[in-house]
C-alpha positions in Angstrom: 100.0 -32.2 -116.7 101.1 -32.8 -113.0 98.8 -33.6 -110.4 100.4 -31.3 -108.0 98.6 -27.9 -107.4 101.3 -25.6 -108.1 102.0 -21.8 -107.1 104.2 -19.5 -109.0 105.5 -16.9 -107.1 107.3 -13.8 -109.0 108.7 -10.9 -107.7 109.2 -8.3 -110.3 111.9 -5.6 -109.8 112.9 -2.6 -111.7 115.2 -4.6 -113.8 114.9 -7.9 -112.8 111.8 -11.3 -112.5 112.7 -13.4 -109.7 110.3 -16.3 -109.7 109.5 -20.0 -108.7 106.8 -22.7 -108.9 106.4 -24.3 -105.7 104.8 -26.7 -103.9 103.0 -24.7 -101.1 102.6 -28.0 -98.6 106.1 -28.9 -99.7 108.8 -28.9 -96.7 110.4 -25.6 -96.2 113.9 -27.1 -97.4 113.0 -28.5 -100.0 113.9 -26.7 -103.5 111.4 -25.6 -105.3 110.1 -27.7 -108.2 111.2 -24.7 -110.5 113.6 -21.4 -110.0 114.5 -18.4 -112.2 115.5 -14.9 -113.0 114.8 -12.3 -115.8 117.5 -9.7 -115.0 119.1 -6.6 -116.5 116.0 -5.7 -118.1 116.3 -2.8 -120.2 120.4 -3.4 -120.6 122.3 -3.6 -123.4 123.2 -7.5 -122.5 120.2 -9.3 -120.3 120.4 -12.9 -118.7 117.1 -15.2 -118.4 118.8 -18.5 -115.8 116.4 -21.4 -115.4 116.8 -24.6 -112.6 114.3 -27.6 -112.4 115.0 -30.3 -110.0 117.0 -31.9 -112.9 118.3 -29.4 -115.6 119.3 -26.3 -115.9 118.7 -23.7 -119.3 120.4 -19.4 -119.7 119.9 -17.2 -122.4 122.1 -13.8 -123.1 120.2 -11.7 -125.1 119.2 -8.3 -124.8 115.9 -8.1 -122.8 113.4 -5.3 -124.2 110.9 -5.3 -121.6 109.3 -7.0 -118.3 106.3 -8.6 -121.1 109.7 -9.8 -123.1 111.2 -11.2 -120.2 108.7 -12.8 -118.7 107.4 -14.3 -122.1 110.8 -16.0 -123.1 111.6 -17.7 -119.4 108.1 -19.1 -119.8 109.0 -20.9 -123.6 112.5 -21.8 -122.0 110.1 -23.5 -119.0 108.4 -25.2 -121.4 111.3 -26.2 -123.2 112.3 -28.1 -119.9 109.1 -29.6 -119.5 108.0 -27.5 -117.1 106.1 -24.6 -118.5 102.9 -23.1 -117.1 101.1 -25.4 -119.6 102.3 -28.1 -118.1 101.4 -27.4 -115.1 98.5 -27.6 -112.4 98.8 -24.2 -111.6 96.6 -22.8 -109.0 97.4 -19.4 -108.7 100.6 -17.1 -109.0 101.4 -15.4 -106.7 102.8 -11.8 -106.6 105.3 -9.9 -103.9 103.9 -6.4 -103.9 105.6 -4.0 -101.4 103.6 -1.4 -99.8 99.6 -2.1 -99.4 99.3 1.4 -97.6 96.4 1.2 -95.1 94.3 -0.2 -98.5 95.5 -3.3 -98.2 96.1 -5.5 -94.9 95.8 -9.0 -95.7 96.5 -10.9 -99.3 93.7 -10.1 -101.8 92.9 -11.8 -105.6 93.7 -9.2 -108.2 91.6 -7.5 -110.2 91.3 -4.5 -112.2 90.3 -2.5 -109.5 93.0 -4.0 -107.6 95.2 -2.8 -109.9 93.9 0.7 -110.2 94.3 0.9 -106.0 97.6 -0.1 -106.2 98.5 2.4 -108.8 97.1 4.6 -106.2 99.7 3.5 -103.7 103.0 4.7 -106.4 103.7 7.7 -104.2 104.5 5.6 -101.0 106.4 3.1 -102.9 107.9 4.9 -106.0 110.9 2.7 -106.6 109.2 -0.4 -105.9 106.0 -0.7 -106.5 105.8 0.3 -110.4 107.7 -2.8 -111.1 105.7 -5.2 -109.1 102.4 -3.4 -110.9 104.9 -3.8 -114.3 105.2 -7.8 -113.0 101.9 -7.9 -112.1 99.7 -6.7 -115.7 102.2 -9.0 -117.3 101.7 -12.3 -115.6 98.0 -11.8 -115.8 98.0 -11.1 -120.1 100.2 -14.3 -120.1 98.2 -16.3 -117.4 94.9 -14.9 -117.8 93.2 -18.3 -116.7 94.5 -18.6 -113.6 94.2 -16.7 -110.1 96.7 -13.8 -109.7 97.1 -13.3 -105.7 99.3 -9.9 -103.9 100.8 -10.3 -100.7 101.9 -7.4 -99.0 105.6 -6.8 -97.6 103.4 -4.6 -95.0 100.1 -6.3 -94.3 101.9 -8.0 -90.9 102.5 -5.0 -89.5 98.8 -3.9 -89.9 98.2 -4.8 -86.3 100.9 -2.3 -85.3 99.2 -0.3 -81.8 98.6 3.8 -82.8 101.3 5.1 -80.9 103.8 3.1 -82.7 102.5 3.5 -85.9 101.9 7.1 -85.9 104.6 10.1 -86.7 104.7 13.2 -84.2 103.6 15.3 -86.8 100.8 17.7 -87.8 97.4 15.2 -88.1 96.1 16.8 -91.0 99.1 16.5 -93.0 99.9 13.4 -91.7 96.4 12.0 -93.0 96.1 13.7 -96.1 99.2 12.0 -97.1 99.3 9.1 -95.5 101.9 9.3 -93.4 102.4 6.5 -91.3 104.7 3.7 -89.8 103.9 0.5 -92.2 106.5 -1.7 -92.1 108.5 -4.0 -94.4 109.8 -7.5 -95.3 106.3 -8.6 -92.9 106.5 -11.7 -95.1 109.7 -13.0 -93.8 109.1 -11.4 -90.3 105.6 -13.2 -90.1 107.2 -16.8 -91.7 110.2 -17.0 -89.4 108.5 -15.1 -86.1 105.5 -18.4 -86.7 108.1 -20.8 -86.3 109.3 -19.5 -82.6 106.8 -20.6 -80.6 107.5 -24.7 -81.8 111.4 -24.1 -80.8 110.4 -22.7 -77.8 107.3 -25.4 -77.1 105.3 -22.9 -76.3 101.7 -21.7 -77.5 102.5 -18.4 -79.9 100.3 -16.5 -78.1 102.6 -16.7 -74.8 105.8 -15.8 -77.1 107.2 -12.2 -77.0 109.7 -12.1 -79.8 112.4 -10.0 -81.4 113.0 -11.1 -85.3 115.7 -9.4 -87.4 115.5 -9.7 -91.3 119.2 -8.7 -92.4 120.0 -8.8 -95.8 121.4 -6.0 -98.1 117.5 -4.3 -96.9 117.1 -5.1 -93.2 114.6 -4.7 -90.4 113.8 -5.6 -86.7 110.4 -6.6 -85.7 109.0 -6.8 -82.3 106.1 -9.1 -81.8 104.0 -10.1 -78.9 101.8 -13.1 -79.3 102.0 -13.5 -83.0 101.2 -9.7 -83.8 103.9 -7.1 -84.9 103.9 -4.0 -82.0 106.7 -2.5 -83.8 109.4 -2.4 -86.8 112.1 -0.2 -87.5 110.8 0.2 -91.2 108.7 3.3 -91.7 106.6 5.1 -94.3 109.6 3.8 -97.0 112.3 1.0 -96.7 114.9 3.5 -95.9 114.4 3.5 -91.9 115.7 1.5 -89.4 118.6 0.0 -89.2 121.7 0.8 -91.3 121.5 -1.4 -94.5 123.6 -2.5 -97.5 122.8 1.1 -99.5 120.5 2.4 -97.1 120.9 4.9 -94.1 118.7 3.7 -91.7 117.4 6.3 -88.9 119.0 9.7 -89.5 118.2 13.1 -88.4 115.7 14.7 -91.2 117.6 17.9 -90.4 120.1 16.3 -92.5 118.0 16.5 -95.7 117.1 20.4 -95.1 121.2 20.8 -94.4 122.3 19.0 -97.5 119.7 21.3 -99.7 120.5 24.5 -98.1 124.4 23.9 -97.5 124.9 21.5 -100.9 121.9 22.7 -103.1 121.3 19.1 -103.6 117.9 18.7 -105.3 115.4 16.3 -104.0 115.9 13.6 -106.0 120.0 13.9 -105.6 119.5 13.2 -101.8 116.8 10.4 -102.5 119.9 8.7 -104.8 122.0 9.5 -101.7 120.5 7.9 -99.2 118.7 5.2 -100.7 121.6 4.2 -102.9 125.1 5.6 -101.8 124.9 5.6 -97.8 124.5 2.7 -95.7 127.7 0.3 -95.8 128.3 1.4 -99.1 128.3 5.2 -98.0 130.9 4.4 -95.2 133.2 1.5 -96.7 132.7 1.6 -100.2 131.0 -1.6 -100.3 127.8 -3.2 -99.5 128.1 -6.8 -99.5 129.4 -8.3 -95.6 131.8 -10.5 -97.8 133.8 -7.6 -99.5 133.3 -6.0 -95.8 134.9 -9.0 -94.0 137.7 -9.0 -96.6 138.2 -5.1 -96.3 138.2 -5.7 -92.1 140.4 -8.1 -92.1 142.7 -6.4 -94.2 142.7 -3.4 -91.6 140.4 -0.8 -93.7 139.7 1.7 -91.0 136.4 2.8 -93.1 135.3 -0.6 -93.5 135.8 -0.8 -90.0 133.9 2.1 -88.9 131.3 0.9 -90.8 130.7 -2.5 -89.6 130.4 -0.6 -86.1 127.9 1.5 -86.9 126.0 -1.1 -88.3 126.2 -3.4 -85.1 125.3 0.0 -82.9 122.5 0.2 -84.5 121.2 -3.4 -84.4 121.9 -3.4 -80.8 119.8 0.1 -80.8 116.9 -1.4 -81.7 117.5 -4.7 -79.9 117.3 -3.0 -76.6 114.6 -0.6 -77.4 112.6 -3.8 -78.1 113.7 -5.3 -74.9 111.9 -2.7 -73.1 108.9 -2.6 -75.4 107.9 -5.6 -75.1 108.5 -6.1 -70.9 109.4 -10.0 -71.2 111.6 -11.5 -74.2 111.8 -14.9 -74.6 113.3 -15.1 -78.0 115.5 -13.5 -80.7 116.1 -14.4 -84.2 118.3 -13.6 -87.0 117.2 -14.6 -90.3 118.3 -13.6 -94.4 121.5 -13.5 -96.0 123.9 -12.0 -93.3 121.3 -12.9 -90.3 121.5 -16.5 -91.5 125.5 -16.7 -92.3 127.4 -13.9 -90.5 128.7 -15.7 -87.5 130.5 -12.1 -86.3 127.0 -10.2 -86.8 125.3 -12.6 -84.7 128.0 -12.6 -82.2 128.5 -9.0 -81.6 124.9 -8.3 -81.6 124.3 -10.2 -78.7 127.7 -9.2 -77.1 127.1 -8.4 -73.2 123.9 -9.4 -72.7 124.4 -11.7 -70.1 123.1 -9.6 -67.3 119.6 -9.4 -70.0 119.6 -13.4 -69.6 121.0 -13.8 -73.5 123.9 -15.8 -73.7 125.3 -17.5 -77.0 127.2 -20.6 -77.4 130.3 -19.9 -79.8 130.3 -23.4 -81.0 126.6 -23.1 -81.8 126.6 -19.9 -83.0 129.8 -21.3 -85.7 127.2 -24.2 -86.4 130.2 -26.4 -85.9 127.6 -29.6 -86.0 126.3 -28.9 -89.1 122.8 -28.4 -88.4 120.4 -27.6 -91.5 117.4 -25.2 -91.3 116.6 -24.0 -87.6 118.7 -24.2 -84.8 119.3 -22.5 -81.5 122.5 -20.2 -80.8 122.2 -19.5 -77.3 123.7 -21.3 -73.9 120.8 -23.9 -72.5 121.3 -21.8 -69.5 120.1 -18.4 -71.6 116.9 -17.2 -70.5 116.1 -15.6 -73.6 117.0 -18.3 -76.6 118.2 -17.4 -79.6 117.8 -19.0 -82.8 118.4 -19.1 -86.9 115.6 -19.5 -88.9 116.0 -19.6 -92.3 113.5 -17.5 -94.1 111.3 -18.7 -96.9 109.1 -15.5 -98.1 108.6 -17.6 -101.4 107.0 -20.2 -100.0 104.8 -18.2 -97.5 103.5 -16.1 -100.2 102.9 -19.7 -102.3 100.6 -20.7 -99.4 98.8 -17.6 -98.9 97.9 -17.4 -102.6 96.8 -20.8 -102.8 94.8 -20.8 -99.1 93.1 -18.0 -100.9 92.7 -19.0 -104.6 91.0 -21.8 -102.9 88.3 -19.5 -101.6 87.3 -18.0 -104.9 
C-alpha cells in the first residue's frame, strides 16, 4: 500500500462517474496519480476508460447501473495496481451541486446527511439525484473510509441579502426556498484564491471578476476573497448564455410558450435547459463546431456567438460597477481557458475602463503553462488565465476535513 494519503474525488452524473485519486498537496499541474470515467450508464453500449501515470485499461459493455459502474472501474483499478485496496486512501471526496441554505461549507457524510440532501432534490432535480446515486454507492463500496460533500454553492454563501434575494412575495419566497445560490463556487473559489499572488497583493485588497466558461458557465464577483454576486440563481440555468442553456430570459417567456404553445412544464424545462443556449441558436453547442460553422459564414452560428459575447460583456460591466474598484478579471474552463476570440472580444473596448489585452499574450504565443496574464503592463485592471482545478480543490477540502474527524 502507498504511503501517500490519497483523495478520490467522483463526480457522479445522470449517466456518467467522473473520478480521480489525487494527491491533495500535489502541484496543481500535475496529473493526477489516477483518472476515469463510467459513462453511458443505463445505454445499450457503456464505456468504463482508466489512465494511471503509466497505463491505460477500457471496457465496452453494457453498464446496468451507477453500483455496476462504479464496482467494475474499481476491479479494473485494481487490475492496474492501483485499486482502492491499494491505496492510502484518506477520504473520497464527492461533488454535490446544490447545498441549499443547509449546507454552506464541506461536511463528512452521514445518514442524516444523506436524508438532508434528499431534501434538497426539488432545487437540484437533474443533478442532484445522481450525485446522492454516486454518493450511497461509494460509501457501500468504501465503507471504511471518510466520504466528504463539497458544495458547487457553499462559496456563494457569503453572498450580501440584496443580491441574494428575488423581488418576490417573502412568504413564498421562504417557503420554497427561493433564493440566489450560485454555482461552479468550486472553480470560482480555486481560481479567484490564486489572484491575489499574480497581482502580489494581500486577497483581502483584491476586487475580482472570475468567469467559469464551459458548456455551463458563470460570472462571479468577489471582493476580498468573498463572492458579492454570481449570475447563477436558484438553478444552473441563469446567467449567462451557455452551451444548452438560456441564460437570463424574461420569465414572461415561460407563461407565453404555455398559453400560446400549450407546452407543458416539463416541455419548456427540456427547452431551455437542453435545446436553447448556443445549441438553440446555431445548432451546436460546442465553440469548436461554432468556430467551424463562423468561419464558414453560418449567419445562425454567427448570431449566436454574439449573443453569447453580449451577454458576457453584460455581466462584466454590471460587475464593474458593483464592485467600485476592479483590479482583476479571469477567464477560466474549457472555452475561458482556450478561446483566444472569446477572451478577445470580451474585453473589446475597454480601454477607457483601464483593461487592455495584449494580442500576443492573449494567443499565448510564448507558450506559457498554467497561469498567465493577458493584459498590456500598462492595463490597470490585469487580466489573467487560470486554469481551473475543481478536482483538486475538492481533494483538499475533503482531506483538511477527514483530518478533523
Amino acid at each position: 500500500m502507498s504511503d501517500t494519503p490519497y483523495v478520490l474525488v467522483l463526480n457522479s452524473g445522470s449517466s456518467s462517474i467522473k473520478f480521480q485519486v489525487l494527491d491533495p498537496a500535489a502541484d496543481a499541474a500535475q496529473d493526477p496519480f489516477v483518472s476515469g470515467i463510467v459513462e453511458r450508464i443505463g445505454e445499450s453500449s457503456g464505456h468504463i476508460a482508466i489512465k494511471t501515470e503509466t497505463s491505460k485499461m477500457e471496457d465496452s459493455r453494457p453498464i446496468l447501473s451507477h453500483s455496476v459502474g462504479l464496482e467494475r472501474a474499481f476491479g479494473m483499478m485494481t487490475l492496474l495496481g492501483v485499486g482502492p485496496q491499494d491505496l492510502n486512501l484518506a477520504a473520497v471526496g464527492h461533488r454535490v451541486v446544490h447545498g441549499g441554505a443547509t449546507f454552506t461549507e464541506p461536511v463528512v457524510i452521514d445518514d442524516t446527511v444523506i436524508s438532508k440532501l434528499k431534501g434538497l432534490i426539488p432545487l437540484a432535480p437533474l443533478h442532484n439525484p445522481a450525485n446522492i446515486d454516486g454518493i450511497e454507492n461509494a460509501r457501500a463500496l468504501l465503507e471504511h473510509v471518510p466520504h466528504v460533500a463539497v458544495f458547487d454553492t457553499a462559496f456563494f454563501s457569503t453572498l450580501p441579502e440584496d443580491a441574494a434575494n428575488y423581488a418576490i412575495d417573502r412568504e413564498v419566497a421562504k417557503k420554497y426556498d427561493i433564493r440566489r445560490y450560485g454555482f461552479h463556487g468550486t472553480s470560482h473559489h480555486y481560481v479567484s484564491d490564486k489572484v491575489p499572488g499574480l497581482l502580489g497583493k494581500p486577497a483581502e485588497d483584491v476586487n475580482q471578476i472570475t468567469l467559469h466558461l464551459g458548456n455551463g458557465a458563470s460570472a462571479a464577483a468577489i471582493r476580498g476573497g468573498e463572492a458579492v454576486d454570481t449570475s447563477m440563481g436558484l438553478t444552473p440555468l441563469a446567467g449567462l448564455v451557455m452551451g444548452t442553456r438560456s441564460g437570463d430570459i424574461d420569465p414572461g417567456i415561460i407563461f407565453h410558450l404555455e398559453r400560446s404553445a400549450n407546452m407543458k412544464v416539463d416541455e419548456i424545462d427540456t427547452l431551455l435547459n437542453r435545446n436553447s443556449g448556443l445549441k438553440g441558436v446555431s445548432g451546436v453547442n460546442d465553440f469548436r463546431e461554432l468556430k467551424e460553422l463562423i468561419e464558414s459564414g453560418d449567419e445562425n452560428a454567427n448570431l449566436a456567438y454574439g449573443v453569447y459575447i453580449h451577454q458576457l460583456r453584460r455581466f462584466i460591466g454590471s460587475y464593474m460597477l458593483i464592485l467600485g474598484r476592479l483590479d482583476a478579471i479571469t477567464f477560466t474552463a474549457g472555452v475561458g481557458e482556450n478561446s483566444v476570440n472569446v477572451r478577445r472580444d470580451a474585453m473589446a473596448n475597454l480601454e477607457n475602463f483601464g483593461i487592455k489585452i495584449d494580442e500576443a499574450r492573449n494567443n499565448n504565443e510564448d507558450g506559457i503553462e498554467g497561469a498567465r496574464e493577458i493584459s498590456t503592463d500598462d492595463s490597470t485592471v490585469k487580466v489573467f488565465v487560470v486554469p481551473t482545478n475543481e478536482e483538486l480543490a475538492i481533494a483538499r477540502q475533503a482531506k483538511a476535513l477527514a483530518d478533523e474527524e
